[in-house]
FITOR-533297 format. One record per residue (C-alpha): x, y negated, z negated; residue in three letters. Coordinates in nm, 3 decimals. Layout:
# FITOR-533297
<u = X&v = Y&w = Z&code = ala>
...
# end
This chain:
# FITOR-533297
<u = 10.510&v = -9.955&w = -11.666&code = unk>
<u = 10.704&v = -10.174&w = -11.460&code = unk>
<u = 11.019&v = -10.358&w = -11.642&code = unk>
<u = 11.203&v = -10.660&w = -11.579&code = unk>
<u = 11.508&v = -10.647&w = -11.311&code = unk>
<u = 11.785&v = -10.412&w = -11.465&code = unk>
<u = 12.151&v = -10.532&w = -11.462&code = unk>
<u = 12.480&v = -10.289&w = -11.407&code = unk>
<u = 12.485&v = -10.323&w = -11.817&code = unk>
<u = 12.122&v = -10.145&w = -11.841&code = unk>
<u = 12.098&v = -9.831&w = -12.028&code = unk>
<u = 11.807&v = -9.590&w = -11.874&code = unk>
<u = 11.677&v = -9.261&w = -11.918&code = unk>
<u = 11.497&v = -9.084&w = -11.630&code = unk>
<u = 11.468&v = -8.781&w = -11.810&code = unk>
<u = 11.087&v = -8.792&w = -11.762&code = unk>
<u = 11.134&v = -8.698&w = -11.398&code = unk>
<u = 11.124&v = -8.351&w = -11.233&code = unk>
<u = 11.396&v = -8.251&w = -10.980&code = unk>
<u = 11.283&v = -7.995&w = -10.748&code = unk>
<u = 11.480&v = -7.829&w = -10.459&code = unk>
<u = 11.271&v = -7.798&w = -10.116&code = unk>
<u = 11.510&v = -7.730&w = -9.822&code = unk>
<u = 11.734&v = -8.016&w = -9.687&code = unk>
<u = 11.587&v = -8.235&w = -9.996&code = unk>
<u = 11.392&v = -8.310&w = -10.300&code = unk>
<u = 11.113&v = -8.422&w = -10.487&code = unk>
<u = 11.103&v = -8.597&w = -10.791&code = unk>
<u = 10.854&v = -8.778&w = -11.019&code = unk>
<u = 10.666&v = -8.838&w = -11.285&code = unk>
<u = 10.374&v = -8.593&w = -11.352&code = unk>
<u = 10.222&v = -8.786&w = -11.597&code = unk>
<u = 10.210&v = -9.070&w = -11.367&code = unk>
<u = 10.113&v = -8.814&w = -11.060&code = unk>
<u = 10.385&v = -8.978&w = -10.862&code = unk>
<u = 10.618&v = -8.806&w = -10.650&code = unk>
<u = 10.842&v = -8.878&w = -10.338&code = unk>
<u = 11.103&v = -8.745&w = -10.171&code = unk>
<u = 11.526&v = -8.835&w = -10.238&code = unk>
<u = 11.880&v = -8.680&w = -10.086&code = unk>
<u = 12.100&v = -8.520&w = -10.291&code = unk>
<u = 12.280&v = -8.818&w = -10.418&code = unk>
<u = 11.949&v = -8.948&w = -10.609&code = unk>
<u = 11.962&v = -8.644&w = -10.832&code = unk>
<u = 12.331&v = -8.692&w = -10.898&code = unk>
<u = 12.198&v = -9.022&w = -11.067&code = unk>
<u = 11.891&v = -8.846&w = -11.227&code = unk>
<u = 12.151&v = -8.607&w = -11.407&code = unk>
<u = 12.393&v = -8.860&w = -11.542&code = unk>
<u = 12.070&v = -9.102&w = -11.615&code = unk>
<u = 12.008&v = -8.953&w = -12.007&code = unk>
<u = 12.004&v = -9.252&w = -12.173&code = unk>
<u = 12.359&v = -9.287&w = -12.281&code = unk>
<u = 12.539&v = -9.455&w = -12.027&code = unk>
<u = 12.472&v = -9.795&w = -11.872&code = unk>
<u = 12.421&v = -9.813&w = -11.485&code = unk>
<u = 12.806&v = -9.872&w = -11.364&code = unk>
<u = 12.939&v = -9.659&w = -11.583&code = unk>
<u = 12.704&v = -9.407&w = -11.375&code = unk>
<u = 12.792&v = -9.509&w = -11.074&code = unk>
<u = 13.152&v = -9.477&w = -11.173&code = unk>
<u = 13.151&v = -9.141&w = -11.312&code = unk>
<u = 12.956&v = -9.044&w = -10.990&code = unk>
<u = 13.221&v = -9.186&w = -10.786&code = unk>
<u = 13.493&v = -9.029&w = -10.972&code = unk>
<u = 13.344&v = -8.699&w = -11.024&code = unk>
<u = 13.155&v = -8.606&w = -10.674&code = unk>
<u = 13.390&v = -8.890&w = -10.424&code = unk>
<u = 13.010&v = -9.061&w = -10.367&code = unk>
<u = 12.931&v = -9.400&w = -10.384&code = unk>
<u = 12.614&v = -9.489&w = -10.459&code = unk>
<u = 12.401&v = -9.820&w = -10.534&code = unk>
<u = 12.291&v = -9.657&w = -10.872&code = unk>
<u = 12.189&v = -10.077&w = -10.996&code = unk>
<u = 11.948&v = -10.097&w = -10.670&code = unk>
<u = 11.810&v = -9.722&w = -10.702&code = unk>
<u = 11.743&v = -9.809&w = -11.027&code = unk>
<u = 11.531&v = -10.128&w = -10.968&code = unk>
<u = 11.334&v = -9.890&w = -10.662&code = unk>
<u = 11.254&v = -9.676&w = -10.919&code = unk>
<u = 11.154&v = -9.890&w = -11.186&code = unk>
<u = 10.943&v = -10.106&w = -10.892&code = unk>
<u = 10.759&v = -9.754&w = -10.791&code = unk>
<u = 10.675&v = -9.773&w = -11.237&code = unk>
<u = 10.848&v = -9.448&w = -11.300&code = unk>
<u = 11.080&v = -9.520&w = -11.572&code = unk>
<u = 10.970&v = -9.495&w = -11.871&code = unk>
<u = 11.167&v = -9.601&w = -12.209&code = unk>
<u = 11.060&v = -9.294&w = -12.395&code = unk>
<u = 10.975&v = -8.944&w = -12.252&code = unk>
<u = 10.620&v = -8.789&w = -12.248&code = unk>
<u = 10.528&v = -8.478&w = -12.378&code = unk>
<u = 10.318&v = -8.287&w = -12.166&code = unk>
<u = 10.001&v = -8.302&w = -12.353&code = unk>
<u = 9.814&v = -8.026&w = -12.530&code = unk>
<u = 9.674&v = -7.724&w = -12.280&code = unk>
<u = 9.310&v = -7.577&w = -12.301&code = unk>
<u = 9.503&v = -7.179&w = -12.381&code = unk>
<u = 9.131&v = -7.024&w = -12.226&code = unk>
<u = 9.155&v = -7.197&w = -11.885&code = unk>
<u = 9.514&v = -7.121&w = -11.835&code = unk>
<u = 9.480&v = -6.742&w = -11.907&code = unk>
<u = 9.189&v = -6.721&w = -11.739&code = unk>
<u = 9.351&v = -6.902&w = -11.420&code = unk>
<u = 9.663&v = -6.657&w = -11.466&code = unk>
<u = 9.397&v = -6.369&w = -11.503&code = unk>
<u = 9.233&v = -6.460&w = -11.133&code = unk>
<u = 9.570&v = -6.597&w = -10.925&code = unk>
<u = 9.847&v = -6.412&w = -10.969&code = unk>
<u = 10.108&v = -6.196&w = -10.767&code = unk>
<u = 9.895&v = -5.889&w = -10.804&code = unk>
<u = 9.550&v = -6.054&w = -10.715&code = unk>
<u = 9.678&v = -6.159&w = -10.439&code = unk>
<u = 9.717&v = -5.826&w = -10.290&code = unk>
<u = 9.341&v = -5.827&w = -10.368&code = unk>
<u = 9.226&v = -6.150&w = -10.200&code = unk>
<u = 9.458&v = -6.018&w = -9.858&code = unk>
<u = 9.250&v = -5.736&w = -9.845&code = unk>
<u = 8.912&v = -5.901&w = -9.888&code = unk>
<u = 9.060&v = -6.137&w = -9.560&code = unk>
<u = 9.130&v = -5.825&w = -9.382&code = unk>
<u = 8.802&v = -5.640&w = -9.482&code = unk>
<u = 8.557&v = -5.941&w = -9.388&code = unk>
<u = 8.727&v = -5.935&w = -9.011&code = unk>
<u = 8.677&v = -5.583&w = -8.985&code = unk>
<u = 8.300&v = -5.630&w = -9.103&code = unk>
<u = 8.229&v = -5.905&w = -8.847&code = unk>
<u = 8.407&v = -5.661&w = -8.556&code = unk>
<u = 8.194&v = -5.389&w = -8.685&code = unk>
<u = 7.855&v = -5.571&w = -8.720&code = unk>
<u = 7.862&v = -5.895&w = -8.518&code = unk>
<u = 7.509&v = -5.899&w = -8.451&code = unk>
<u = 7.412&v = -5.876&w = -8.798&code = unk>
<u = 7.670&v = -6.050&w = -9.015&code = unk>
<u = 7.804&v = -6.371&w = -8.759&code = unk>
<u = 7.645&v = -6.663&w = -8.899&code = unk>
<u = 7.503&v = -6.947&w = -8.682&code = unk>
<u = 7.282&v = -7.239&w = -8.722&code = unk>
<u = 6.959&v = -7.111&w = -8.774&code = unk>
<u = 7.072&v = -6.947&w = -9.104&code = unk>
<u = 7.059&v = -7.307&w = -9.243&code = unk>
<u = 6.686&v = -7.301&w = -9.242&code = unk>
<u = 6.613&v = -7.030&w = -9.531&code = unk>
<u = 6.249&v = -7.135&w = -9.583&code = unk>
<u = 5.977&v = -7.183&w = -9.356&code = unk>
<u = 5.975&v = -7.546&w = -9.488&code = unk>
<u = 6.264&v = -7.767&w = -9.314&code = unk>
<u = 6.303&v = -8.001&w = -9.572&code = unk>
<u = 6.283&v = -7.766&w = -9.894&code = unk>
<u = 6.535&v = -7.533&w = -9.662&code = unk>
<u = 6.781&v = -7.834&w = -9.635&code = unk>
<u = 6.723&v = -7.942&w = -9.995&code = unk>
<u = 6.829&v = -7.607&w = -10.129&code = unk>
<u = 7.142&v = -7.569&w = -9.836&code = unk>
<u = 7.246&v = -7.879&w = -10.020&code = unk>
<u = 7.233&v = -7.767&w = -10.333&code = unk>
<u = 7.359&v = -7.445&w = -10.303&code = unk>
<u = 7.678&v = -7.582&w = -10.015&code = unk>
<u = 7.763&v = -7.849&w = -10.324&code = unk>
<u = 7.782&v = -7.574&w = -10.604&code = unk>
<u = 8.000&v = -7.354&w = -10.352&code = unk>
<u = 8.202&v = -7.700&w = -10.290&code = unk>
<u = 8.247&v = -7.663&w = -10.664&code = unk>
<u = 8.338&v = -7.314&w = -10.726&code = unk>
<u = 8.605&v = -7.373&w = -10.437&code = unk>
<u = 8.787&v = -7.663&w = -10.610&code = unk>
<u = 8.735&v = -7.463&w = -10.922&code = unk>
<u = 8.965&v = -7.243&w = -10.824&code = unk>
<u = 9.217&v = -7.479&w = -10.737&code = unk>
<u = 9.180&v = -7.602&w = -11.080&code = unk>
<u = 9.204&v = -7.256&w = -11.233&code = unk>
<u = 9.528&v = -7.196&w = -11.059&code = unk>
<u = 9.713&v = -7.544&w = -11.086&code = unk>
<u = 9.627&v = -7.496&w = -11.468&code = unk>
<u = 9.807&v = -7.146&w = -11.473&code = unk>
<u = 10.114&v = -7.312&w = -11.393&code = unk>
<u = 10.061&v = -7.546&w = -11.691&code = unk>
<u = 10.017&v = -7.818&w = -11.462&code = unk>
<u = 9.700&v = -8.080&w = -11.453&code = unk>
<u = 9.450&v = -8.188&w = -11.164&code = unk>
<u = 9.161&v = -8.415&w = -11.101&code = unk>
<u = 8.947&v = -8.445&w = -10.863&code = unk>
<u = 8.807&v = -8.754&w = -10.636&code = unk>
<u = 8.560&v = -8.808&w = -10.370&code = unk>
<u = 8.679&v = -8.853&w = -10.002&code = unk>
<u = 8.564&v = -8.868&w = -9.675&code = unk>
<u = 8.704&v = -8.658&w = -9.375&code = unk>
<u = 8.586&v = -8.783&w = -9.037&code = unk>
<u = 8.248&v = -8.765&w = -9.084&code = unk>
<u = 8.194&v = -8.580&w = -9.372&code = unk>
<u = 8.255&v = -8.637&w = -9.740&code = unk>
<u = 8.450&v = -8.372&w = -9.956&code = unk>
<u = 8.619&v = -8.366&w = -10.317&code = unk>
<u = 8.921&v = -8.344&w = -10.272&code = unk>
<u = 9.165&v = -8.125&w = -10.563&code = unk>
<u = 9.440&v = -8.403&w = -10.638&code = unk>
<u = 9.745&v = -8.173&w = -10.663&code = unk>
<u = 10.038&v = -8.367&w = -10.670&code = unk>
<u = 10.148&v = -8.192&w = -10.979&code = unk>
<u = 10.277&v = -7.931&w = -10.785&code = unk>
<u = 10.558&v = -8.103&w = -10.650&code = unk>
<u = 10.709&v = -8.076&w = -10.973&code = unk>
<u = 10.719&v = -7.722&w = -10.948&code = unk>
<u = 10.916&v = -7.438&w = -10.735&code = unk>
<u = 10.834&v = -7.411&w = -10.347&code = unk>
<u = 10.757&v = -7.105&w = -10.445&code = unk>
<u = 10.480&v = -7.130&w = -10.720&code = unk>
<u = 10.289&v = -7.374&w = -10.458&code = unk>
<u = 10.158&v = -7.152&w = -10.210&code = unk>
<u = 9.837&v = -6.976&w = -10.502&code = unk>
<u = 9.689&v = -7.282&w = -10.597&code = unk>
<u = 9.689&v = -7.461&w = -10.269&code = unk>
<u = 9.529&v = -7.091&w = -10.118&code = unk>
<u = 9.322&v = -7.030&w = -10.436&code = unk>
<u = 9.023&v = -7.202&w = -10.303&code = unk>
<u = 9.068&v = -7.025&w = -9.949&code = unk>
<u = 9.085&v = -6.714&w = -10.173&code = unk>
<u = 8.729&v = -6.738&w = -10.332&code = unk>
<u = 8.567&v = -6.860&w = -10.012&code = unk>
<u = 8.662&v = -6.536&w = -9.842&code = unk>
<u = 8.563&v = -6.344&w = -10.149&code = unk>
<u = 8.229&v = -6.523&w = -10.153&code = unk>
<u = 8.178&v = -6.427&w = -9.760&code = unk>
<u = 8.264&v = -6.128&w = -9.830&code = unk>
<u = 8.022&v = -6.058&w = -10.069&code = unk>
<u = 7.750&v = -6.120&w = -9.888&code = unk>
<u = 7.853&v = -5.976&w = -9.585&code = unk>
<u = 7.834&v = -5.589&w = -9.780&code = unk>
<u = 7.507&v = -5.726&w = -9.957&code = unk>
<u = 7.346&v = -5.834&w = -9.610&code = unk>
<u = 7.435&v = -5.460&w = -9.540&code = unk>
<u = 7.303&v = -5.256&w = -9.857&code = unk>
<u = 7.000&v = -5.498&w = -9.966&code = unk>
<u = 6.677&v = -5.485&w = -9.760&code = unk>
<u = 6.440&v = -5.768&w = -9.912&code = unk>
<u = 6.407&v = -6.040&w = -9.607&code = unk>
<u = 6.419&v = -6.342&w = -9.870&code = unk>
<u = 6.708&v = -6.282&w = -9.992&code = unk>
<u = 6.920&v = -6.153&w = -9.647&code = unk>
<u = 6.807&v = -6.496&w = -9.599&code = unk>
<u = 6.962&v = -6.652&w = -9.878&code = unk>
<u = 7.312&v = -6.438&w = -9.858&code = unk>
<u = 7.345&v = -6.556&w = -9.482&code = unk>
<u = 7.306&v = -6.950&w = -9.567&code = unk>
<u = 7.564&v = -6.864&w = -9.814&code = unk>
<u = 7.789&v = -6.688&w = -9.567&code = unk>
<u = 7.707&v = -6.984&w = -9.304&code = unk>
<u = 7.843&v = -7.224&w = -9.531&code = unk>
<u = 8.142&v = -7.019&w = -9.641&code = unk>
<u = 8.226&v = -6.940&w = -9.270&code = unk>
<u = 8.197&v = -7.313&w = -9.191&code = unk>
<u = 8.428&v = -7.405&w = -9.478&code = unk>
<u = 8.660&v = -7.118&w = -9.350&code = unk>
<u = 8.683&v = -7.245&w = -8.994&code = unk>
<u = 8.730&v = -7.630&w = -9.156&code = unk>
<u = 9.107&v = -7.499&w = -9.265&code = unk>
<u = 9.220&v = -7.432&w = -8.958&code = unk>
<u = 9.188&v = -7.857&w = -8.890&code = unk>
<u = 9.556&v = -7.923&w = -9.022&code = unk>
<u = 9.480&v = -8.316&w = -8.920&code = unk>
<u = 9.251&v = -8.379&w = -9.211&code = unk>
<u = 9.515&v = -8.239&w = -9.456&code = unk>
<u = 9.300&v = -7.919&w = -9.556&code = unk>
<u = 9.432&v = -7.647&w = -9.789&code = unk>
<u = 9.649&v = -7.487&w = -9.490&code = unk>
<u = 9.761&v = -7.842&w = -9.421&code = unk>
<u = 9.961&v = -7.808&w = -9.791&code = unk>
<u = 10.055&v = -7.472&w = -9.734&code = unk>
<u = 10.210&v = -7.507&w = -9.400&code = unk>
<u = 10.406&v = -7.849&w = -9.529&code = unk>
<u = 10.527&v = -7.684&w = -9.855&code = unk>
<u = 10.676&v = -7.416&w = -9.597&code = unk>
<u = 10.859&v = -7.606&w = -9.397&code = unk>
<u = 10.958&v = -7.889&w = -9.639&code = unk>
<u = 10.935&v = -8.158&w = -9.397&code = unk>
<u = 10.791&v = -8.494&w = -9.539&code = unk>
<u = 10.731&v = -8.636&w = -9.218&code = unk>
<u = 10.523&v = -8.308&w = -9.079&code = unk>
<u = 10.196&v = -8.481&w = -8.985&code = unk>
<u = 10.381&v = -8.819&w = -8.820&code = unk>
<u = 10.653&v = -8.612&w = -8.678&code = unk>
<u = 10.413&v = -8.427&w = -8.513&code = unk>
<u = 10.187&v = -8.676&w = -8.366&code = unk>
<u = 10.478&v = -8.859&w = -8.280&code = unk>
<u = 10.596&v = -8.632&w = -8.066&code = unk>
<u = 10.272&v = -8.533&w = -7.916&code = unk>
<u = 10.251&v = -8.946&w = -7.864&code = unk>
<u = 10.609&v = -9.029&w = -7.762&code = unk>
<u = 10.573&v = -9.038&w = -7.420&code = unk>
<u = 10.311&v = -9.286&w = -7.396&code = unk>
<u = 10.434&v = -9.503&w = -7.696&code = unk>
<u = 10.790&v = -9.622&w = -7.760&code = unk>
<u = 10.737&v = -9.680&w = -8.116&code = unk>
<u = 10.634&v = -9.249&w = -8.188&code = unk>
<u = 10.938&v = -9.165&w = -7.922&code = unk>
<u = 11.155&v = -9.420&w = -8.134&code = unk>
<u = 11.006&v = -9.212&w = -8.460&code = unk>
<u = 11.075&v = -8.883&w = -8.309&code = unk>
<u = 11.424&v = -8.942&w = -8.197&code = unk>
<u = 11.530&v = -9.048&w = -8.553&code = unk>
<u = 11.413&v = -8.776&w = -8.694&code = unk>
<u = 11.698&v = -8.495&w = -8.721&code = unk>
<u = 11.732&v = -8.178&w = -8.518&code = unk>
<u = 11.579&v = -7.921&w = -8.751&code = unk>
<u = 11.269&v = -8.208&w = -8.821&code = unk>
<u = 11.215&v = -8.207&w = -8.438&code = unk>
<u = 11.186&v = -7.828&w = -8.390&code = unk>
<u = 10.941&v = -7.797&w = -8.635&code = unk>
<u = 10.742&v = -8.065&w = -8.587&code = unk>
<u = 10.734&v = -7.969&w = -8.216&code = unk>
<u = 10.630&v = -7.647&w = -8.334&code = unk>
<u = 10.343&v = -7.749&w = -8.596&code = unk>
<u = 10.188&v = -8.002&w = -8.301&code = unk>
<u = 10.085&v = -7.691&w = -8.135&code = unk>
<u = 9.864&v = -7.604&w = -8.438&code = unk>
<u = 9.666&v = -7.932&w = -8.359&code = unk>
<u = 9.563&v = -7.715&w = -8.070&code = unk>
<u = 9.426&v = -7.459&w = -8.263&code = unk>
<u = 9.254&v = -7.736&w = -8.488&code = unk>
<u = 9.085&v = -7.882&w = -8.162&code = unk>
<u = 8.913&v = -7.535&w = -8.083&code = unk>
<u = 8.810&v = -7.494&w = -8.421&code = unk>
<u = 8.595&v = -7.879&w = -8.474&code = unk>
<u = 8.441&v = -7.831&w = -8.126&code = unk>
<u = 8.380&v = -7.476&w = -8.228&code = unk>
<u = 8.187&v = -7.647&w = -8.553&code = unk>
<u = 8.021&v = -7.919&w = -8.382&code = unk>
<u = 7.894&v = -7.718&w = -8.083&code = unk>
<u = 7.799&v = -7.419&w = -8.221&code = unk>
<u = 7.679&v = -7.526&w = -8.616&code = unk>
<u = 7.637&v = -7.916&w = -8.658&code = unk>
<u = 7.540&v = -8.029&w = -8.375&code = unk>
<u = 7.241&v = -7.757&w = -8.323&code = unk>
<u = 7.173&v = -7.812&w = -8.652&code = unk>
<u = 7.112&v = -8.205&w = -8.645&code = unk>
<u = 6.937&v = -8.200&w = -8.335&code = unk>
<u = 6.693&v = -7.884&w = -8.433&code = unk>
<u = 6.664&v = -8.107&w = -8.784&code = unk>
<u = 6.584&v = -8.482&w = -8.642&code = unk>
<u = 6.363&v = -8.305&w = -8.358&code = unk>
<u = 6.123&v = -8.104&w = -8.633&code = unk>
<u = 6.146&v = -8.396&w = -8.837&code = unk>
<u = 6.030&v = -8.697&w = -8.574&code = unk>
<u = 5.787&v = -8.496&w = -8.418&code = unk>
<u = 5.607&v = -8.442&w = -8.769&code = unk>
<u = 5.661&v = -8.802&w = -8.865&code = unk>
<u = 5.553&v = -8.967&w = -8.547&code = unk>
<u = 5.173&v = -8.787&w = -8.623&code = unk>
<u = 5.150&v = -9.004&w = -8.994&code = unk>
<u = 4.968&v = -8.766&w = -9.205&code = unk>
<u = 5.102&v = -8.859&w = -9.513&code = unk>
<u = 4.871&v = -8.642&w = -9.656&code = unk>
<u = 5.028&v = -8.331&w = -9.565&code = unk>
<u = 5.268&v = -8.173&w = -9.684&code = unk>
<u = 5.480&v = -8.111&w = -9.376&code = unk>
<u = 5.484&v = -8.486&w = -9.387&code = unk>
<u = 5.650&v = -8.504&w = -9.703&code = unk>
<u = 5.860&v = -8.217&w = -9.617&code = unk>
<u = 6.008&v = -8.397&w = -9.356&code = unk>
<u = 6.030&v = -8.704&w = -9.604&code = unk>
<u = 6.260&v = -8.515&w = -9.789&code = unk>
<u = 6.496&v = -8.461&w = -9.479&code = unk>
<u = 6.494&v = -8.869&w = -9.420&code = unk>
<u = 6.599&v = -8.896&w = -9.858&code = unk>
<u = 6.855&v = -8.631&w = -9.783&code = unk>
<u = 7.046&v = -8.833&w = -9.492&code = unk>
<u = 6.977&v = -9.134&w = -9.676&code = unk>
<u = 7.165&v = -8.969&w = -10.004&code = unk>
<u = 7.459&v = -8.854&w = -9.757&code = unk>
<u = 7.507&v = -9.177&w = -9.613&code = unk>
<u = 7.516&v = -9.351&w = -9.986&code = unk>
<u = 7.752&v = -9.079&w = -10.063&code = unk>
<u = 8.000&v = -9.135&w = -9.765&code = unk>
<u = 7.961&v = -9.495&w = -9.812&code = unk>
<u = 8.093&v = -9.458&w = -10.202&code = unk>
<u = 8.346&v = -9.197&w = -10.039&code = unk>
<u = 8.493&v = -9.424&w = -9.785&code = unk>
<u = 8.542&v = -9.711&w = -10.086&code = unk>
<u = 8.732&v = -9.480&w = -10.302&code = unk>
<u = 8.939&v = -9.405&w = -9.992&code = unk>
<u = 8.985&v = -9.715&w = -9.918&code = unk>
<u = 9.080&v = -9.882&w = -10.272&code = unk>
<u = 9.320&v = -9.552&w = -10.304&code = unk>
<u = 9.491&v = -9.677&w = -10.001&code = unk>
<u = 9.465&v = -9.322&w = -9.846&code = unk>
# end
């Protein structure tokens, strides 16, 4: 709710608003409003005084006498009450669903941790040990004989993962006590739900790092899974099935590693260093050299800001290897092996077989995706992202 202009006589409460400390700043908002931004020091000297007793110069005067600061507390005010954070009575955080909660602290905690770094370290030490038998490629998409059933149930079964993956972000956001929601998004090319987690900014650095790793936790569970199943289990169907699951879970693994589309390591690394402006520093400096306006970015940035984000740019390097590594080796075989099968079957017309409506179901398939990233890239766009 935004309210009319405030005068120096205005008497406001911002005791709705979290204060949290990240490293040369902090972040405050409103969770019920999932807004959040970044302020100096001297904005939280303001929150503190701001409980709804004292008008706005008698803030800025008691800041002034009190900490030798002089601050604009009238036009930090209006900011605020422009961004429609201030609210004239506080919210209570509403009720909590006790099952979910437990059961979230039950699966991410300090000591389940330990487990879900061992399950990384075991699944690299299975793919050293059997790389002929447990690397996934391409051809694991194609589970069935059938092309288009074996694409209809890789979609099925990649969504339901998709699911159980942002399922676990919502297990462990809701351990904190916080709240999430979800929305669809497009990445590049390809359409995702993303976890909305801005909650966690009103939280310790600290308490971050599970539930922005909790769905990189279960993926390498999953994988793992089948990679000792794959091992111990000898029916051919079902080998089958466990390797489209470990494709997909391998493929989602790899995705992390491409910081520029803001993935779960994307969070991570950012709550670790603290730096707002970690994704424009960065490119900015990668930039600066053919464009004044990034080298005019980078140089205002301060000294500790410019060491790390010359530092992260390098991980864009690492993100490079990884989408070629996905296109050439996964989607790229994959489409071409898909639209090759498929024309060739078309192009004879025999509607009356069923290899012709096989491949039909392919054609409904793309058709569905595209719909999909079409809706994807609206959301996007009315968000603003």
């Amino acid at each position: 709710m935004i309210h009319e202009k405030f005068t120096k006589d205005s008497i406001i409460s911002l005791s709705n608003l979290t204060v949290i400390k990240e490293i040369d700043d902090y972040t405050i908002g409103d969770e019920q409003k999932n807004i959040f931004f970044r302020v100096p020091r001297e904005a939280v000297y303001v929150i503190e005084e701001a409980e709804g007793h004292n008008t706005i110069e008698e803030i800025q005067n008691s800041i002034l006498q009190n900490k030798k600061i002089e601050i604009d507390v009238l036009d930090f005010m209006n900011t605020l009450n422009n961004l429609g954070v201030i609210n004239n009575i506080s919210l209570n955080e509403g009720h909590r669903n006790n099952f979910i909660k437990n059961l979230g602290k039950l699966l991410f905690n300090k000591t389940t941790v330990i487990f879900y770094i061992i399950n990384i370290l075991l699944t690299i030490i299975l793919l050293i040990s059997f790389p002929n038998k447990l690397t996934p490629n391409y051809q694991d998409t194609f589970v069935l004989s059938s092309i288009g059933l074996s694409l209809l149930l890789f979609f099925f079964v990649s969504w339901f993962l998709v699911f159980v993956h942002e399922g676990a972000h919502y297990l462990a956001v809701s351990a904190t006590g916080k709240k999430m929601n979800f929305q669809l998004s497009i990445r590049w090319f390809w359409v995702v739900i993303e976890a909305n987690m801005n909650t966690l900014w009103s939280i310790s650095r600290e308490k971050r790092y599970i539930p922005f790793l909790a769905g990189f936790f279960i993926d390498i569970l999953i994988i793992n899974v089948s990679f000792i199943l794959i091992l111990i289990i000898n029916d051919i169907f079902v080998i089958s099935l466990l390797k489209m699951v470990a494709l997909i879970q391998f493929y989602k693994i790899i995705w992390q590693f491409i910081i520029f589309l803001r993935t779960d390591f994307y969070y991570v690394l950012l709550n670790y260093f603290g730096v707002s402006t970690l994704t424009k520093g960065s490119i900015s400096y990668l930039l600066r050299k053919i464009s004044s306006k990034y080298s005019l970015f980078f140089d205002q940035l301060s000294i500790r800001e410019q060491i790390i984000c010359k530092r992260y740019s390098w991980l864009y390097v690492i993100s490079l290897f990884a989408i070629c590594y996905l296109f050439l080796f996964f989607s790229i075989p994959t489409v071409f092996h898909t639209l090759k099968t498929t024309l060739n079957i078309l192009s004879a017309f025999a509607y009356n077989t069923f290899e012709f409506w096989d491949s039909f179901i392919v054609i409904a398939l793309i058709f569905f995706e595209f719909i999909l990233w079409i809706i994807a890239a609206y959301k996007r766009f009315k968000r603003g992202d």
